[in-house]
N, C-alpha and C positions, 0 to 999 in steps of 0.2 A: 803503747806503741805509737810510734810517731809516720804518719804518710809522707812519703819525700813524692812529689809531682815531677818529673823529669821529662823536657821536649827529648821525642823520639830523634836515636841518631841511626842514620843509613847502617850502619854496622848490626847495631844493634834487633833490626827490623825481624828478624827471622825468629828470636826467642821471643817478641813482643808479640807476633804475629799466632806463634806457639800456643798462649796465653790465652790469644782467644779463641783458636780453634776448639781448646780445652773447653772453657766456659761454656762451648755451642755445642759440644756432646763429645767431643775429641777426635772424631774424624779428622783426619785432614786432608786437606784441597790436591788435586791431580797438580802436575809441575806445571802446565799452560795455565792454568786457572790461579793459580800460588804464583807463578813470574806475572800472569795480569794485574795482581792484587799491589804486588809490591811495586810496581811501574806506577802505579795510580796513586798509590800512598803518598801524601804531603805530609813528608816526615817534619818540616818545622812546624806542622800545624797540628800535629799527633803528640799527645802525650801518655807516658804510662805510671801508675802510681808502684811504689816501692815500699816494704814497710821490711825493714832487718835483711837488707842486701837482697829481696825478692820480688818480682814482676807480680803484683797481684792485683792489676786492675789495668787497663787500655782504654783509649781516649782517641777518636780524629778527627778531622772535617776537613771535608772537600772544598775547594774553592767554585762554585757552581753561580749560574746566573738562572735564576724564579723568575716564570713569564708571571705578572699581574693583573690583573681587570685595567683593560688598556692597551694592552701590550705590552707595555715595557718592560724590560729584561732587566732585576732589580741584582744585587751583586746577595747571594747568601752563601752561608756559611754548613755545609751539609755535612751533620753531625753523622758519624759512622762507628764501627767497629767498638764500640760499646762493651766492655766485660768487666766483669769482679769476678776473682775466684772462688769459688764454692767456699773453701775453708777462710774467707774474711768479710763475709756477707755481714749487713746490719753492724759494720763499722765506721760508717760514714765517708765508706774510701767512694762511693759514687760522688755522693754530694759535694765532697772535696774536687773529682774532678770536674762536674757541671757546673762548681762555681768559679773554678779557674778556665777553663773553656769558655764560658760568656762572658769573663773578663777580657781574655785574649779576642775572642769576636768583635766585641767593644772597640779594643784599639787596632784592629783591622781595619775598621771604619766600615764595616756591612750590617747594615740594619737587622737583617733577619737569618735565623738559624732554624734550619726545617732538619726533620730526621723522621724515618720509620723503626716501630719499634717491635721489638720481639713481641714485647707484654703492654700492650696501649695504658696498662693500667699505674707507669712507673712516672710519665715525664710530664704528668698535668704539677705535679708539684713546684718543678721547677721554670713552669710560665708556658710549654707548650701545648697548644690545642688542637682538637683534628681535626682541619680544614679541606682535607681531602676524602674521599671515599671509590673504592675499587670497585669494579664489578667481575663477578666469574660467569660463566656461561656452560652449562652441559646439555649439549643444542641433540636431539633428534633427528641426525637430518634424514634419515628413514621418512620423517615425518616433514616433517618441516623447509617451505619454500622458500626462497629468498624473492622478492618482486623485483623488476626493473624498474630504478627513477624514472619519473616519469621526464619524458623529453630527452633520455639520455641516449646517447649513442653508440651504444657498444659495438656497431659492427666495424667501426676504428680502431678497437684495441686489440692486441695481440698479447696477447700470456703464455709465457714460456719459462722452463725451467733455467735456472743458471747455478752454478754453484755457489753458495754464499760466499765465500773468498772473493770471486770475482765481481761479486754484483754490491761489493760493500760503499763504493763510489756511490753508485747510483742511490742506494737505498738510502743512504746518508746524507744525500742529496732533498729527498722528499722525506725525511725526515726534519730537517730545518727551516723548512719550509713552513713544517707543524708548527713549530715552536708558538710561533708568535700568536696561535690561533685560540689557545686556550691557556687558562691561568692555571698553575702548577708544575708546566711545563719544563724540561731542563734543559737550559744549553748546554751541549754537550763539548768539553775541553779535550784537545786535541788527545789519542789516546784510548777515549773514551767509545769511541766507534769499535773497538774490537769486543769488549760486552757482551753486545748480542750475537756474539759470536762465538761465543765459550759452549763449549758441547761436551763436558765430559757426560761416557756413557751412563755414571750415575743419576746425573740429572735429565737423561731422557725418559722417565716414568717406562722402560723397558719399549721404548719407539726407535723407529729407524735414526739413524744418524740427522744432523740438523737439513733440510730441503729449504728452497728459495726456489719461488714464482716472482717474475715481475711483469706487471702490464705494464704494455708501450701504447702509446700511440705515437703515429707521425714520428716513430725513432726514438722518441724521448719515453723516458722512465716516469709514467705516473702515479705507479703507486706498486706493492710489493708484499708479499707474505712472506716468515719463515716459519716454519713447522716440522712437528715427526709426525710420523703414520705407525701405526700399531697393530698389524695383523691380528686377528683372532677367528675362533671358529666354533660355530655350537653344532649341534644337531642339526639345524633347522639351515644352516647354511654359514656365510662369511657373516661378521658379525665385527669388524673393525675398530677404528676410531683415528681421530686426528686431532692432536693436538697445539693448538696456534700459540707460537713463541710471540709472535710480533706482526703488525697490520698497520701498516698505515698506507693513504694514497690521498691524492690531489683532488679529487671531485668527487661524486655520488654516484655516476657512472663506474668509476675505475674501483671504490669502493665495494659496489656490490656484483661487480664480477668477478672479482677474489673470493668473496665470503660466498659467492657461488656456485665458484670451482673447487673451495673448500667441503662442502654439503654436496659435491656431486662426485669424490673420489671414488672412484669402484671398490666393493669387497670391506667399505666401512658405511656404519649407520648412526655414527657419532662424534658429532666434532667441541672439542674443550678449548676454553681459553682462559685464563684465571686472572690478568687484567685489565679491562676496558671500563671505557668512561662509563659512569650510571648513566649518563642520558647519550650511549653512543647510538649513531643512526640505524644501528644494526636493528632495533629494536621497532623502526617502524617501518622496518623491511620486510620481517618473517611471516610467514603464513599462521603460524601459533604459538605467541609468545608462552603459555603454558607448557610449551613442549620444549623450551629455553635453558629452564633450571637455573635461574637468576638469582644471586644470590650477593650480598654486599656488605664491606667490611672497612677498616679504618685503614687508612694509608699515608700520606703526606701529614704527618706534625709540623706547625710552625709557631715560633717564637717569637715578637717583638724585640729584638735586643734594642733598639732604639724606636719608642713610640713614634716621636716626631719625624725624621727621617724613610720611617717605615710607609706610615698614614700617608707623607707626601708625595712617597713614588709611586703609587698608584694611583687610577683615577675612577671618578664616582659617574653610577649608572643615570643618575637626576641629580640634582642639588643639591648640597647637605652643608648645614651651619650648625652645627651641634660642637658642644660641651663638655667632654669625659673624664670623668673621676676614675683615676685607674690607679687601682691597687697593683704593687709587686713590689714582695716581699722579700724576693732573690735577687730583682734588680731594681737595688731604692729609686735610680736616676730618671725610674720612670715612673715611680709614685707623683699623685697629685692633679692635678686639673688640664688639660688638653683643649684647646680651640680648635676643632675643625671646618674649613673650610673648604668645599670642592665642587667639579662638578664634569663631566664628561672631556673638560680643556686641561684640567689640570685641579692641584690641591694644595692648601699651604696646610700647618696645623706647626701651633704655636702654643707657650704654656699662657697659662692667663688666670688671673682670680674671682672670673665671672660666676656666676653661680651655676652650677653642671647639672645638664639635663637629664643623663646617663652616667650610672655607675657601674664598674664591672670591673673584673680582672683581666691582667695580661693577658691571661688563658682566653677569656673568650675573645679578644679582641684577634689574638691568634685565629683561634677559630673560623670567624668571620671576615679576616682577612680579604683572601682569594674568591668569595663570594658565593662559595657550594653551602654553607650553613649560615642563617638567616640570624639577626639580630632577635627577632621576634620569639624564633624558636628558643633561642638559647632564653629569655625573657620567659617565655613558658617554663622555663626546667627550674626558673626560679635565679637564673645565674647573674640574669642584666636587670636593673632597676631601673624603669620611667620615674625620673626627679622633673621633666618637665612634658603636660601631656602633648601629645603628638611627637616628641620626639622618635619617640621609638620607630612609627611608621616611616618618618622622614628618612632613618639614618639606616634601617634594614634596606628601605629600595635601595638607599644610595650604593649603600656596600652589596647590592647582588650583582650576578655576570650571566650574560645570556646563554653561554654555556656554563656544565658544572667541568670547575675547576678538576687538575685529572695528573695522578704521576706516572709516567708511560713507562718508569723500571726504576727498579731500585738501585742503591747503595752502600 
């Protein structure tokens, strides 16, 4: 049997979309969540595979801009909607279309293709690595305090409810603001703001419909939560919970007046959140991180599709003049010896036939990327090889970031 790849056509979208609901357990999506989907779809950048006139595999990527160590807003390629059908597994219909997908990236001209994955354990083959990591939280707040920053001023802020319809301006407003502040971050294309907006009743873990708090100060919007609340009741009395969609805000003050009017809802004693940074500030707020239920997992994959271009749009935490021998096997263009040069101003990196300090794969190079996993570590698992010594030391500080790199929602 022969794979035909076919770029997705608008007509078409509906039995493609079909395909993958299939593949993800067969459910399928409420009509506001299913018209979001197809609004958002970059149908010339979606393709699905065909084998004897049938839809048996789906392909997309988002056109998205990846905040880097720096800031800079680099152009990727945000691999999505992913499926093979059940009955053509272990036919090569994937690898057919990951190798036609980073061809088509390639002459996009975007260096890099990031995606989260069902199964973390499918896309290290094809050159991507996991440069990001989540954090969940199942907070006590029975138990558990939140501190005031110190120096902060909260008797300026006001918190008040607003409908999240209404308050989508503002919130989206201190959202972009994020952006620039940490590496993995996504700018968000027009469209894209309605998202966190989506509430079908299935995905409220049996909670109130979506709620929005926003603090003001001085009139302006600094910062904002959205969340459900979950009634419950034991014997012993109310016994609640609250679960956080979304958190962000502008200072430390504004931050821990939210996650404090979160912890102090009446009739719950437990507040959940399932994505935030590993090293968010929330953590040197509480009164007992033990009482937190922290827990952490894979989230952001990213890719190389172009070494050189990739290396050069980000920049390094100290100096670095290192040497890399990089293997990939999926994409030859980037086999072979790398010159990097960089340092907090800027990076060049160039091919060259000096003799290489460091040797690794695509993969880890992904990896190490965005700056949340360390050269060194990856060196310990056995993955990077020191060809010159001290290398290694030089080119781990260079690639880390003062924060850890973080994906504030998915795709």
């Amino acid at each position: 049997m022969t794979t035909e790849l076919r770029v997705l056509q608008r007509s078409g979208w509906d039995e493609w979309y079909g395909k993958l609901e299939r593949a993800f357990g067969g459910a399928p999506k409420g009509p506001e969540e299913r018209e979001l989907w197809e609004r958002l779809t970059e149908t010339e950048r979606s393709i699905g595979a065909w084998i004897d006139g049938e839809c048996v595999g789906t392909a997309g990527a988002f056109g998205f801009g990846v905040t880097v160590p720096g800031g800079a807003v680099v152009p990727a390629a945000g691999v999505t909607m992913v499926s093979v059908a059940a009955t053509h597994r272990r036919r090569g219909v994937l690898t057919s279309m990951m190798r036609r997908q980073l061809d088509d990236v390639r002459a996009w001209g975007e260096p890099l293709a990031v995606l989260t994955a069902s199964e973390p354990a499918i896309y290290g083959r094809f050159g991507y690595g996991i440069a990001t990591h989540e954090m969940s939280l199942d907070i006590d707040s029975s138990r558990v305090r939140i501190a005031k920053p110190a120096g902060a001023d909260e008797e300026a802020l006001r918190l008040r409810f607003v409908p999240p319809e209404e308050a989508v301006e503002a919130c989206e407003a201190v959202y972009r603001h994020t952006v620039g502040t940490r590496p993995g971050m996504l700018e968000r294309r027009p469209g894209w703001e309605r998202l966190p907006l989506l509430d079908p009743p299935g995905g409220r873990g049996g909670g109130s419909p979506l709620q929005c708090v926003v603090a003001e100060r001085d009139g302006d919007v600094v910062g904002y939560v959205r969340f459900h609340s979950k009634p419950d009741w034991t014997a012993a009395g109310p016994d609640g919970s609250v679960m956080v969609r979304n958190i962000d805000a502008l200072d430390p003050a504004a931050y821990a007046a939210l996650w404090r009017f979160l912890c102090g809802i009446d009739l719950t004693s437990r507040v959940t959140a399932r994505n935030r940074p590993v090293d968010d500030p929330l953590l040197q707020l509480v009164s007992d991180i033990r009482r937190c239920g922290a827990r952490v997992r894979d989230s952001l994959h990213v890719r190389l599709v172009e070494v050189g271009a990739a290396l050069e749009a980000r920049t390094y935490r100290a100096p670095v003049a290192v040497v890399f021998e990089v293997e990939d096997a999926f994409c030859p263009w980037n086999e072979g010896r790398w010159r990097l040069s960089g340092d907090a101003k800027g990076a060049a990196c160039e091919r060259t036939t000096d003799a290489a300090d460091l040797a690794l794969s695509v993969r880890e190079l992904g990896a190490a990327y965005l700056g949340g996993v360390t050269l060194s570590a990856l060196a310990g698992a056995g993955r990077v090889r020191e060809l010159r010594d001290g290398a290694l030391a030089e080119a781990s500080l260079a690639f880390g970031s003062d924060v850890a790199p973080w994906l504030p929602h998915g795709f």
